[in-house]
C-alpha positions as CSV (number, residue, x, y, z in Angstrom):
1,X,168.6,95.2,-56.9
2,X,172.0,94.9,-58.0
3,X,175.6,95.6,-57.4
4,X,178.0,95.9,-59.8
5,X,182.2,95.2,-58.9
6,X,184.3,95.5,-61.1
7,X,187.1,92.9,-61.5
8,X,190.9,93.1,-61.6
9,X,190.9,93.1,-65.5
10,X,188.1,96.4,-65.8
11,X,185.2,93.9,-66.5
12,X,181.7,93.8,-63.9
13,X,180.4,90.9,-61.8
14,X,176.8,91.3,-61.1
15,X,175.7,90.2,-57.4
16,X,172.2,90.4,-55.6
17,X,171.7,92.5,-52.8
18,X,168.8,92.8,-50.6
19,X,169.8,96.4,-48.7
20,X,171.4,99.2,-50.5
21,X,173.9,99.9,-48.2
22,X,175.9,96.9,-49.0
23,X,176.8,97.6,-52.3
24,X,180.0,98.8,-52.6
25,X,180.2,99.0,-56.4
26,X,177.6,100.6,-59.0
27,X,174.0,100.0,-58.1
28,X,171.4,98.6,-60.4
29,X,168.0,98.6,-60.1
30,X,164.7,97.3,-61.3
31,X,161.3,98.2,-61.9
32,X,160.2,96.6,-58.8
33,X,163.1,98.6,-56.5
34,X,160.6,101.4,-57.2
35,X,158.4,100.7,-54.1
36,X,161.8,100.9,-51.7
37,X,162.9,104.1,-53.0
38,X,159.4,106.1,-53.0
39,X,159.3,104.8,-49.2
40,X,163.1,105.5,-48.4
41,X,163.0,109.0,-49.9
42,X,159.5,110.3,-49.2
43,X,158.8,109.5,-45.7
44,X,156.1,111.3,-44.8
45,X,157.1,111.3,-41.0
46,X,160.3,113.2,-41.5
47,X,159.0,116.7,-40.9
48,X,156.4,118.2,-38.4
49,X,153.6,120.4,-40.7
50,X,155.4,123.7,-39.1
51,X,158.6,122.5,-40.5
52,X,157.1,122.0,-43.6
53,X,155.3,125.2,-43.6
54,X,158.7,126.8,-42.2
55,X,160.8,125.1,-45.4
56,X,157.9,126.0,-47.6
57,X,158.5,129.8,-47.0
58,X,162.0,129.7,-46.9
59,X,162.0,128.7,-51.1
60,X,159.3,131.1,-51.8
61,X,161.1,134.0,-50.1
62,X,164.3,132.7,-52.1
63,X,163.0,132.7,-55.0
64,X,161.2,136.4,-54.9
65,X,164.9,137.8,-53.2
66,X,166.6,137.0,-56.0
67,X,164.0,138.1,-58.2
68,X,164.1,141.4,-56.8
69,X,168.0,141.5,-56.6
70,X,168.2,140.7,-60.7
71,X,165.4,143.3,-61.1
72,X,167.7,145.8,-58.8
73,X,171.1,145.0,-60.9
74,X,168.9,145.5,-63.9
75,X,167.5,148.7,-63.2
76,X,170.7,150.1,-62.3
77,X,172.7,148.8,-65.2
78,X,170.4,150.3,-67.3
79,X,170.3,153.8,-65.2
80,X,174.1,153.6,-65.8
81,X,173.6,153.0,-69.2
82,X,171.0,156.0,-70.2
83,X,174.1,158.3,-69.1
């Protein structure tokens, strides 16, 4: 990986870093910083199988309430309208 500074006159100086966190400036990765971030982001570890099961449910039922709220406006709107 890679951090990017930029200068005093608006220009970048590229620098090496090993950890992510000590980048202050853009970061720039490589093909081979693909193994860090697949095990920094997907930890497998971070949830309990209820709390998945529990977050699981909880985007499902958003997804059919506001469904059923758009269907609701809609039918009402065009109730409203037939008059």
């Amino acid at each position: 990986m890679f951090c990017a500074l930029e200068n005093q006159d608006g220009s970048y100086q590229l620098e090496q870093v090993i950890n992510p966190n000590d980048c202050t400036g853009l970061l720039l990765n490589e093909g081979a910083d693909l193994a860090y971030w697949i095990r920094y982001l997907v930890d497998p570890n971070m949830f309990t199988s209820a709390e998945y099961a529990m977050l699981f449910m909880a985007g499902l039922s958003t997804i059919l309430i506001s469904y059923l709220v758009s269907w609701g406006y809609g039918e009402v709107i065009n109730f409203l309208n037939q008059k």
